[in-house]
C-alpha positions, 0 to 999 in steps of 0.5 A: 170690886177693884173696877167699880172702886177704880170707875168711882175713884173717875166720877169723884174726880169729876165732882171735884172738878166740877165744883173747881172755880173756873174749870172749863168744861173742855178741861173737864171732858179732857181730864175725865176721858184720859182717866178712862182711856187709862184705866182701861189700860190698867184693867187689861188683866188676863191674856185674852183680854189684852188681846181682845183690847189690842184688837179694839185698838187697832180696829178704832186707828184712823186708817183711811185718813192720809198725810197726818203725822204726830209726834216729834218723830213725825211718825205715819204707821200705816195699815199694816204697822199696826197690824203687825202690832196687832198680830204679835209680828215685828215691831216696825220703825213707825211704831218706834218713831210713833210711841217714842216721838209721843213720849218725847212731847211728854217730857220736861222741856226742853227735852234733856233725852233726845231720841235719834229718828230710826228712820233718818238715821237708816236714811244716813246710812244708805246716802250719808245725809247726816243732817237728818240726825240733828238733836236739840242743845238742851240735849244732854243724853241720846237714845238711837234705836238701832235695825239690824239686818244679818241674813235672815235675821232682823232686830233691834237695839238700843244704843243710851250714849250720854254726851257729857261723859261719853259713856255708851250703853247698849241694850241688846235683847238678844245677848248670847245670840251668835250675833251680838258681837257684830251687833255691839260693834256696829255701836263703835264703828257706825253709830257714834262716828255718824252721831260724831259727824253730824254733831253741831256740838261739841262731843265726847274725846273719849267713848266707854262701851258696855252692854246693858242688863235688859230684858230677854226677848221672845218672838218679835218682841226685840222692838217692844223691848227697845221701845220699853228700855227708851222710855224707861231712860227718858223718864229717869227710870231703871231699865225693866229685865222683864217685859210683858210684851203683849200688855206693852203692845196694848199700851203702845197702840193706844198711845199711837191710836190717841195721838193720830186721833190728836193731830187729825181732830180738835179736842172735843172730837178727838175725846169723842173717839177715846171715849168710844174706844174705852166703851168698846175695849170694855164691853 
C-alpha cells in the first residue's frame, strides 16, 4: 500500500508539472526520474533487499569507461572500490572523495564546509605537497576524513575543525579501542599543523580538542561512518550515534552511480540509466 501510495504521489507531480506554464520536458524528465531514483531508495526496507539494491547498483556503475572524474573532490573509484562497496569490505578513499565531493556540489554556495581531499591530504604526508590542502575563503569550517594505518589495523576518522573558533572535534568510531589515543593525537601533532602550513588565511591561535559523540562501528564500517558524520556536518545536521551501515552503502553507490552517469552523459542519457537502474532495483 505504502509503494502505490509513494509511485502516485510521482505521477501527481508529474501532472502538476505538466500543466506548469513553461515547464520544459527536460525539466520534467529530470524531476520525475530523480523522484524515482529516490524512492527506490527509501523502499529498501529488509536486508535482502538492500543488498539485492546494492548489487543492481554496483552492477549499472560505468566500469569500462576510463578517465571521467566527478565531484569536487574529483573522484575516480574504480572496480574494485565499489566492489568492496558492494561486498560490505572497507570503505576506500574514493568512494570517500566520491559521496562527499557529490555532497559538497550539493551545498549552499559558496560552500561554508569545505572537506579536505583524503587523497591529497595522504599525498601530503608522504612528499609534504601542502598545496594540495588549499580550501576556498568562503570556508568557515573544515572536515578532514583521516586514514590511519597501525599494524594490521587501518581506519578512518573524522577531524570537524571550525576555523573561526578553533574548536576541533574528532569523530572516532572506534573509541575504547587500544589505539585511540595515538589516533587522537595524530589530530594535534599531524593534521592541523599541516592545515596550519598550508593555510592562505589567517587561522586560529589557539586550538581546543574533544572527542565527538558518533556512532560505534562494526566490521569495515568506520569509513560509512565517517562519510555519515561529514555529511551530517555539512548539512548543519546532529551527527547520527546510530548508522545503518548496509542502507548507507546503498545510498552512497547510488549517489556515486548517478554522479559518474553524470559527468559521462548528457541529461536525457544519464536519465535513461537512472531509469533503468530504478527498474532493475525494483523487479
Amino acid at each position: 500500500r505504502e509503494d502505490i501510495v509513494n509511485v502516485c504521489n510521482v505521477a501527481s507531480k508529474l501532472l502538476a508539472l505538466l500543466g506548469e506554464k513553461g515547464t520544459t520536458d527536460e525539466q520534467i524528465e529530470v524531476s520525475v526520474i530523480q523522484d524515482l531514483f529516490l524512492l527506490n531508495v527509501s523502499h529498501a526496507r529488509s536486508e535482502a533487499s538492500v543488498q539485492r539494491q546494492l548489487n543492481s547498483t554496483i552492477e549499472a556503475f560505468p566500469y569500462l569507461i576510463d578517465g571521467q572524474h566527478f565531484g569536487a573532490l574529483n573522484a575516480a573509484p574504480n572496480w574494485n572500490d565499489m566492489e568492496s562497496l558492494r561486498a560490505c569490505g572497507e570503505v576506500t578513499d574514493e568512494i570517500i572523495r566520491g559521496v562527499l565531493g557529490v555532497e559538497l556540489g550539493l551545498t549552499a554556495q559558496p560552500p561554508v564546509v569545505w572537506v579536505i581531499d583524503p587523497v591529497m591530504l595522504g599525498a601530503t604526508f608522504q612528499g609534504g605537497a601542502d598545496r594540495h590542502l588549499r580550501w576556498p575563503a568562503s570556508a568557515m569550517e573544515l572536515l578532514v576524513p583521516m586514514h590511519h594505518a597501525v599494524t594490521s589495523l587501518e581506519h578512518w576518522t573524522l577531524v570537524h575543525l571550525n576555523l573561526l573558533t578553533g574548536d576541533v572535534t574528532h569523530y572516532d568510531s572506534l573509541v575504547g579501542s587500544s589505539t585511540d589515543l595515538d589516533r587522537f593525537r595524530r589530530v594535534e601533532n599531524e593534521i592541523i599543523p599541516a592545515l596550519c602550513s598550508a593555510a592562505d588565511t589567517v587561522m586560529p591561535s589557539n586550538f581546543r580538542y574533544v572527542q565527538g559523540d558518533c556512532a560505534v562501528q562494526g566490521a569495515n564500517e568506520c569509513g560509512i561512518n565517517v562519510i555519515a558524520n561529514a555529511v551530517a556536518i555539512m548539512r548543519q545536521e546532529k551527527v547520527p550515534t546510530t548508522v545503518n551501515a548496509l542502507a548507507k552503502r546503498l545510498e552512497y553507490a547510488q549517489m556515486i552511480t548517478q554522479a559518474r552517469w553524470s559527468s559521462i552523459c548528457s541529461v536525457s542519457e544519464s536519465n535513461v540509466h537512472l531509469l533503468r537502474l530504478w527498474i532493475w532495483t525494483v523487479t
